[in-house]
C-alpha positions as CSV (number, residue, x, y, z in Angstrom):
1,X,150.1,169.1,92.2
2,X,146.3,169.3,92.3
3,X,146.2,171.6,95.4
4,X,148.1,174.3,93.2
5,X,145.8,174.1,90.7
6,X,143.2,175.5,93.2
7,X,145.4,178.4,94.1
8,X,146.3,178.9,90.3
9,X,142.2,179.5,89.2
10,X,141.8,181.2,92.8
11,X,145.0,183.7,90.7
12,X,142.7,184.1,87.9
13,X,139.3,184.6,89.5
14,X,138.9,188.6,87.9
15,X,139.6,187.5,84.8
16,X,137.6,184.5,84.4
17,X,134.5,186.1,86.3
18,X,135.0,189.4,84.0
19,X,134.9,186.7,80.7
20,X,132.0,185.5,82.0
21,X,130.3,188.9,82.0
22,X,131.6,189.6,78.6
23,X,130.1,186.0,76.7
24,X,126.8,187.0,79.2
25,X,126.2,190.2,77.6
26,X,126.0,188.8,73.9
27,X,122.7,187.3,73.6
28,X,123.3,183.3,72.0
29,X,119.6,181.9,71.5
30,X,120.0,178.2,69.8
31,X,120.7,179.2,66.0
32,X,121.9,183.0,66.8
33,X,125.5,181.9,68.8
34,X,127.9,183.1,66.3
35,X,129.2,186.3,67.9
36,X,129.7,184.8,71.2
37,X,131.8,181.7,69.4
38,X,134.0,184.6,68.1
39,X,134.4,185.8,71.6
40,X,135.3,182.7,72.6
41,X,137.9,181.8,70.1
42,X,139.3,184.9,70.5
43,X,140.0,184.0,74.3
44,X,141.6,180.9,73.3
45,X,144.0,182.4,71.0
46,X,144.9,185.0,74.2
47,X,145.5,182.1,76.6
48,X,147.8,180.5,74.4
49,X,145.8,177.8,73.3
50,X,147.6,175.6,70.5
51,X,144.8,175.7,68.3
52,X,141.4,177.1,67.8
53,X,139.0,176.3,65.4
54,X,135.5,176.8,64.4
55,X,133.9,173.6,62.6
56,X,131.3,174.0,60.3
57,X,128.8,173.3,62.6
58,X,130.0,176.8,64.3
59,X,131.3,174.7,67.6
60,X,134.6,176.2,68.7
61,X,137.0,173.7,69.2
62,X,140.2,174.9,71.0
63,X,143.2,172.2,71.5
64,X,146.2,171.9,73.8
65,X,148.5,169.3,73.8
66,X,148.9,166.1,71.2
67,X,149.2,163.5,73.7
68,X,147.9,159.8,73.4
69,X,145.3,160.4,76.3
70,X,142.4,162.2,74.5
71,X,140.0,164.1,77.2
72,X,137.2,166.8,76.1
73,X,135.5,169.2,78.4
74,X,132.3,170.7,77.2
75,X,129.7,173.3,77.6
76,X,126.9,174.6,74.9
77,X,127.4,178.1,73.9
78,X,123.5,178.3,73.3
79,X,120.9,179.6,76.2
80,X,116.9,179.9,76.0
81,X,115.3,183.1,75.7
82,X,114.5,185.2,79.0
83,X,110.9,184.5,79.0
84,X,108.7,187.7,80.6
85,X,111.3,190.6,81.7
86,X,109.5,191.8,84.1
87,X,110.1,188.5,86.4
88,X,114.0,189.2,86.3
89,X,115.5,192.1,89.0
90,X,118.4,192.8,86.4
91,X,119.0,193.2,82.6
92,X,119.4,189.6,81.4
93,X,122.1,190.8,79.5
94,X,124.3,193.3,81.3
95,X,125.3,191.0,84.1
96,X,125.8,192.4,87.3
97,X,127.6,191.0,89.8
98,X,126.9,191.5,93.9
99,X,128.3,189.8,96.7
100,X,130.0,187.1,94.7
101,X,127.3,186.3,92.3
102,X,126.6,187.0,88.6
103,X,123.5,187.2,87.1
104,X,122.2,186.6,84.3
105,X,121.1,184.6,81.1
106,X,123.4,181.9,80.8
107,X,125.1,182.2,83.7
108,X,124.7,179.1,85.1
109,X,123.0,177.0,82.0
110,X,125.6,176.8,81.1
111,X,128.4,179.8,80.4
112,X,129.8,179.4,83.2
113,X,131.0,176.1,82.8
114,X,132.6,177.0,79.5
115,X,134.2,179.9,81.1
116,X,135.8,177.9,83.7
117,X,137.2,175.4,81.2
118,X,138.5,177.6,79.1
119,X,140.6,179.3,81.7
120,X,141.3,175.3,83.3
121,X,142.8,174.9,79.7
122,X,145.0,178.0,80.8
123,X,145.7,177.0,84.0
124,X,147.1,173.9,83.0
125,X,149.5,175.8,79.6
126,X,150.9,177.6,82.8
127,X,151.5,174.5,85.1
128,X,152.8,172.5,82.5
129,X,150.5,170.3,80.7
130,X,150.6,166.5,80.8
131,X,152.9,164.9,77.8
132,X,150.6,162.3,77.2
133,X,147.3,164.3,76.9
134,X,146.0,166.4,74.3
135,X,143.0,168.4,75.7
136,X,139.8,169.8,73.4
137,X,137.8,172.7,75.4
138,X,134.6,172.3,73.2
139,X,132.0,175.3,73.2
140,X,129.0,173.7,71.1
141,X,125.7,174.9,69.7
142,X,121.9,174.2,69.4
143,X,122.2,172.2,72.8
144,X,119.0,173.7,73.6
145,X,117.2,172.8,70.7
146,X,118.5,169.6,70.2
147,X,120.6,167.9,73.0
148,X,124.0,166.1,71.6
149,X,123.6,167.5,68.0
150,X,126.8,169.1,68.0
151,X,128.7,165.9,69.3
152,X,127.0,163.7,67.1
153,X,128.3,166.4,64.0
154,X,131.9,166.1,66.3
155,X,132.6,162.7,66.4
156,X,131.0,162.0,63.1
157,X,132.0,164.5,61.0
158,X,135.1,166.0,62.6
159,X,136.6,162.3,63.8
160,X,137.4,163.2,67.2
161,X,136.7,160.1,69.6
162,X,138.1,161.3,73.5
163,X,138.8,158.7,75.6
164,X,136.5,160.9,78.2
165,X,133.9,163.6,78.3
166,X,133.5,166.4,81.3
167,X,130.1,167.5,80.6
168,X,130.2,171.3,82.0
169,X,126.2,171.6,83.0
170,X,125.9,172.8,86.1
171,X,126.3,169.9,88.8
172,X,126.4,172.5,92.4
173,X,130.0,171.4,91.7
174,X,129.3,167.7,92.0
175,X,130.2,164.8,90.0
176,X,127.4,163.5,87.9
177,X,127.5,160.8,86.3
178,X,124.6,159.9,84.2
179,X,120.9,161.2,83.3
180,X,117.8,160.4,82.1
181,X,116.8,160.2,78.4
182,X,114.3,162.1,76.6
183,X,112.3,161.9,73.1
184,X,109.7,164.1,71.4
185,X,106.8,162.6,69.7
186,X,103.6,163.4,68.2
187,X,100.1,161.9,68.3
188,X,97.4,162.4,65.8
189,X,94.2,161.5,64.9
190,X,92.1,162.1,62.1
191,X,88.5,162.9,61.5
192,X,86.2,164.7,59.1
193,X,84.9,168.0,58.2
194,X,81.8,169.5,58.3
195,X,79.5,172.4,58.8
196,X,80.2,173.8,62.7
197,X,76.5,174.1,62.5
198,X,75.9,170.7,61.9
199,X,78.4,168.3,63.9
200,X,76.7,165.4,63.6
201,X,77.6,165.2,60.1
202,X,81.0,164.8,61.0
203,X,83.9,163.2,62.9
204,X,85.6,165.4,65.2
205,X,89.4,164.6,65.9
206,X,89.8,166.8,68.9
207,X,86.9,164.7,70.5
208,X,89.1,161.0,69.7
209,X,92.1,162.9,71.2
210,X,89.8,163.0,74.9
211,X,89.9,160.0,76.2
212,X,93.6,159.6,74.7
213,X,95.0,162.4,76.7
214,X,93.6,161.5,79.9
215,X,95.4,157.4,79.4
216,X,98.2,159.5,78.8
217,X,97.8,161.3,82.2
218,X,97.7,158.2,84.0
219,X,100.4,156.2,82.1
220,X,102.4,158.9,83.3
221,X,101.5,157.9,87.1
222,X,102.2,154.1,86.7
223,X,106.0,154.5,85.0
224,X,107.7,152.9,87.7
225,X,111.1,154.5,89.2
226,X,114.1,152.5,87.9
227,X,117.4,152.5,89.9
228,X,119.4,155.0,89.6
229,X,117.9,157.8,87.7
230,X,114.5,157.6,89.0
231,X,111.0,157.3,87.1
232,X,110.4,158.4,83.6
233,X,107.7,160.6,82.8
234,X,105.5,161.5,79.6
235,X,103.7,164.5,79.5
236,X,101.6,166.4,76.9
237,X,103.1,170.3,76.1
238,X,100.8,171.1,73.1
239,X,98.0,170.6,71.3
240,X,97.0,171.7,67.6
241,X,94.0,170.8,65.3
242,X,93.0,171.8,62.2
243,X,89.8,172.0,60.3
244,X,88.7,173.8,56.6
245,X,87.8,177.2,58.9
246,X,86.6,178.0,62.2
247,X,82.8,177.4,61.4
248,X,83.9,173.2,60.8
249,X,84.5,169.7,62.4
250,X,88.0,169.6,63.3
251,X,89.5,166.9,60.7
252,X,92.5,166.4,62.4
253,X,94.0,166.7,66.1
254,X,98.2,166.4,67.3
255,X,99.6,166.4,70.7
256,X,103.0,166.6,71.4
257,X,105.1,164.6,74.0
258,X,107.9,165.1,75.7
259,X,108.9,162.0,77.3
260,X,111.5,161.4,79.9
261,X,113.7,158.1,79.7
262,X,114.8,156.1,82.7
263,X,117.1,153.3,82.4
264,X,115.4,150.4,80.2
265,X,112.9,152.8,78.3
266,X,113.8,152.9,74.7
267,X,112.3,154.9,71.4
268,X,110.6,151.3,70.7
269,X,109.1,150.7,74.1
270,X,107.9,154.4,74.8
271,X,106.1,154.5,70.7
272,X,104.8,151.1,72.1
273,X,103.0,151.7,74.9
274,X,101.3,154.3,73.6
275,X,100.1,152.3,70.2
276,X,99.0,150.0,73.5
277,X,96.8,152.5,74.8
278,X,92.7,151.5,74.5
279,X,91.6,155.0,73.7
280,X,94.6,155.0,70.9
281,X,94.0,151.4,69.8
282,X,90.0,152.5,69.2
283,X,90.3,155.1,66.8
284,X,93.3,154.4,65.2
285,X,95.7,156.8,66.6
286,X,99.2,157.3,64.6
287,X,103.0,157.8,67.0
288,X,105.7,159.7,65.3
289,X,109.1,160.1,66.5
290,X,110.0,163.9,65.4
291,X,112.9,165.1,63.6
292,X,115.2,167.8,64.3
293,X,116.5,169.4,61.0
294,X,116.8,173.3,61.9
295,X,120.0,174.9,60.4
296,X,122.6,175.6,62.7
297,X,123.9,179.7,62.6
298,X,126.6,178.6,59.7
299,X,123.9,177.4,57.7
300,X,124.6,174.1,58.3
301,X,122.0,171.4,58.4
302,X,122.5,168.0,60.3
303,X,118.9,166.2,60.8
304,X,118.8,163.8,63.4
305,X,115.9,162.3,65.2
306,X,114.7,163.6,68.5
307,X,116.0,160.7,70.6
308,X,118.3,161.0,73.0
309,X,119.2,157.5,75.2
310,X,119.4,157.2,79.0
311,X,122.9,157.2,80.2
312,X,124.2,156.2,83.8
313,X,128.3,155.3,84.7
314,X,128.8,152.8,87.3
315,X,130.5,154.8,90.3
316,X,133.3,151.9,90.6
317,X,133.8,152.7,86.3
318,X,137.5,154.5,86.1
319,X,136.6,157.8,84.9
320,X,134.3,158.5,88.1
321,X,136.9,157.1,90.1
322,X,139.6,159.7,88.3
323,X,137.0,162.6,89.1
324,X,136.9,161.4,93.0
325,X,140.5,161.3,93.5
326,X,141.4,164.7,91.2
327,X,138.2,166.1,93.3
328,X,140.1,164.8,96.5
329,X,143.4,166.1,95.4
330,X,141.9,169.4,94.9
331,X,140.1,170.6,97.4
332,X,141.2,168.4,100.1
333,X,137.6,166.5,100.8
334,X,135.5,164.6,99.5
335,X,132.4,165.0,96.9
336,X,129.0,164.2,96.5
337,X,128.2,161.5,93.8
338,X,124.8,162.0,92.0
339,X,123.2,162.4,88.5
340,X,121.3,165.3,86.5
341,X,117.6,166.2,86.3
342,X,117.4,166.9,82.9
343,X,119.5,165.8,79.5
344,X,122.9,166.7,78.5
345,X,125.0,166.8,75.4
346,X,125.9,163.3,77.2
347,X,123.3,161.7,75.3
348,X,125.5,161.4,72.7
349,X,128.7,160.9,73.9
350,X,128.0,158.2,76.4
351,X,124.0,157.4,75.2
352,X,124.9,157.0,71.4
353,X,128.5,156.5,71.1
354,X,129.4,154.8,74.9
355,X,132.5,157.6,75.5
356,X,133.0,157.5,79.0
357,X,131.6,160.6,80.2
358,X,130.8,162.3,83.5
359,X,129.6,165.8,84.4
360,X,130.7,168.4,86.9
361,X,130.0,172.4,86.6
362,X,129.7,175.7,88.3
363,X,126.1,176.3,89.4
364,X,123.0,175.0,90.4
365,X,120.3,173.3,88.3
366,X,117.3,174.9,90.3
367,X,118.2,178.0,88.2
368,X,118.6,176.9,84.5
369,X,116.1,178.8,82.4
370,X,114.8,180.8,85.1
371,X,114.6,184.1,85.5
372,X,117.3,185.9,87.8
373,X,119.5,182.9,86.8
374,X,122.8,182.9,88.2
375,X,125.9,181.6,89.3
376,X,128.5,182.1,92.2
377,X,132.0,183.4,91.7
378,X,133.9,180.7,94.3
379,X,131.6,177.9,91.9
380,X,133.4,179.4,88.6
381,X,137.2,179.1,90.4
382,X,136.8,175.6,91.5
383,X,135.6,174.2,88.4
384,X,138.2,175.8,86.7
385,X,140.1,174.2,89.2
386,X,138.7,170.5,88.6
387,X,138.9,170.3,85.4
388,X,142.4,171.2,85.3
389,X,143.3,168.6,88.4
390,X,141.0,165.8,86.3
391,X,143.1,166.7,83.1
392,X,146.6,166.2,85.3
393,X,144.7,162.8,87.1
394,X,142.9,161.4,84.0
395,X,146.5,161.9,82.2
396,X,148.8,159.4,84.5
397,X,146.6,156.3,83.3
């Protein structure tokens, strides 16, 4: 059955690439997604779908089936700004398409993986869908801003628990199964004001924060790598002080940290070794775990702290071993095996709530959030065609 499948998305290639171009041209920056989730729900209801919903969260949740076997495929609806236009050879929104390729923002990071599962959702309404499945093509926001946010808001707040998540990031169309961690944090330290023409009389904050950011520079070198996912990594990405004016002592001094978890590194390790750090230890730095509590484009606010755990799925774990053999079934060969770069919406389903979850999407990762970002026609069909043939696979048991 799975080889049809192929020919099926192969059937619909002009209308899943021409989607694409149509969710592409309405700018969806973390916050601002709600026209494209109309667009989106609006091509659910024209494939058929049995029902499409918008939570108030403003993820668009479309459902087939009502089947035991509960499987979600999803993709964030969100994309980062395009950065300086002049870098990019074609309007970031009015995606062209040339020799097989689209371009544009969001084209790869990650619309195109939710185009292709919404049309594998079709696919499988005309094949006949499995009678013990019931299917949920997810299309989330504020991924971006805050990976998992919108699952942790799903399977909290709107009770659904799949028994497996296709993450749609793009993968070069192979099966991922895990990825690193991340967390943001902040490090201050505090001084005291005085006269700029007079330092002495003070106790500057920026000058404590020194010797702290080069121990951060070369903790960063001695994180070991950690089988599989590699080394973590901690780097500093900005740096604020503040003082009564420009003419004073700076009184206080904050970095900010974006810190990259490989398997054993936890929120209580990672604040640890930095409390560990001499140049920290000696003037009494303080390590906050941030908060993310920005209102999603409904209005809705859902705070959660910006930690987000270190997943990884044993190869030999069922659902990879579905993916192979519906990858197999597909395409008649057999795929590559690896894990992501950077985070997911996984860090939620499998990193806080253990769903069995793997990835696989149109695309490669090289060009998320660049500029001329784009994605390759064939890539879009054959995802549309995986996800259908893991559906049909995952569904026997």
């Amino acid at each position: 059955m799975s080889n049809e499948y192929f020919k099926a998305a192969q059937d619909i290639e002009k209308d899943l690439t021409q989607f694409l171009r149509d969710i592409v041209a309405i700018p969806s920056l973390s916050g601002e997604e709600g026209d494209v989730a109309q667009r989106i729900k609006q091509e659910m209801e024209t494939l058929g779908y049995d029902e499409v919903t918008i939570d108030p969260q403003g993820n668009v949740i479309g459902r087939i089936g009502s089947g035991s076997k509960i499987i979600a495929i999803d993709g964030h609806i969100d994309t980062v700004d395009v950065g300086e236009i002049d870098n990019w050879k074609t309007d970031p929104y009015d995606p062209v398409l040339k020799d097989g390729v689209i371009y544009g923002r969001g084209t790869t990071d990650m619309k195109g993986g939710v185009a292709s599962s919404i049309y594998a959702g079709a696919i499988l309404k005309q094949k006949g869908f499995p009678k013990d499945a019931t299917l949920y093509i997810t299309a989330t926001v504020q991924e971006e801003d805050c990976d998992g946010l919108c699952w942790q808001y799903i399977h909290k707040e709107g009770k659904i628990t799949p028994d497996v998540v296709v993450i749609t990031e793009p993968t070069s169309l192979r099966i991922y199964r895990g990825h690193r961690g991340r967390m943001e944090m902040e490090l201050s330290t505090t001084g005291i004001s005085c006269h700029g023409s007079a330092p002495e009389r003070g106790d500057n904050a920026v000058y404590k924060m020194a010797d702290i950011i080069k121990d951060i520079e070369q903790l960063n070198e001695r994180l070991e790598p950690r089988d599989p996912l590699g080394k973590g990594t901690i780097t500093i990405s900005h740096i604020r002080s503040t003082s009564p004016s420009l003419c004073a002592v700076a009184d206080g001094c904050t970095i900010h940290l974006d810190r990259r978890l490989t398997i054993g590194e936890t929120e209580e390790t990672s604040v640890q070794e930095l409390l560990d750090l001499p140049s920290v230890k000696k003037v009494g730095g303080k390590v906050k775990v941030l908060t993310y509590d920005t209102p999603s484009y409904t209005g809705l606010v859902y705070p959660t702290k910006k930690y987000f755990p270190t997943w990884e799925m044993p190869e030999t774990e069922m659902p990879v071993q579905k993916a192979i053999a519906a990858y197999k079934d597909t395409f008649s060969a057999d795929p590559e095996v690896g894990h992501w770069t950077f985070s997911t919406n996984g860090v939620s389903t499998a990193g806080m709530f253990g769903i069995p979850t793997i990835g696989f999407g149109p695309g490669h990762e090289k060009f998320a959030h660049a500029p001329n970002e784009e994605v390759e026609v064939d890539h879009l069909v054959r995802a549309a065609a995986f996800y259908a043939g893991f559906v049909d696979e995952f569904a026997k048991g």
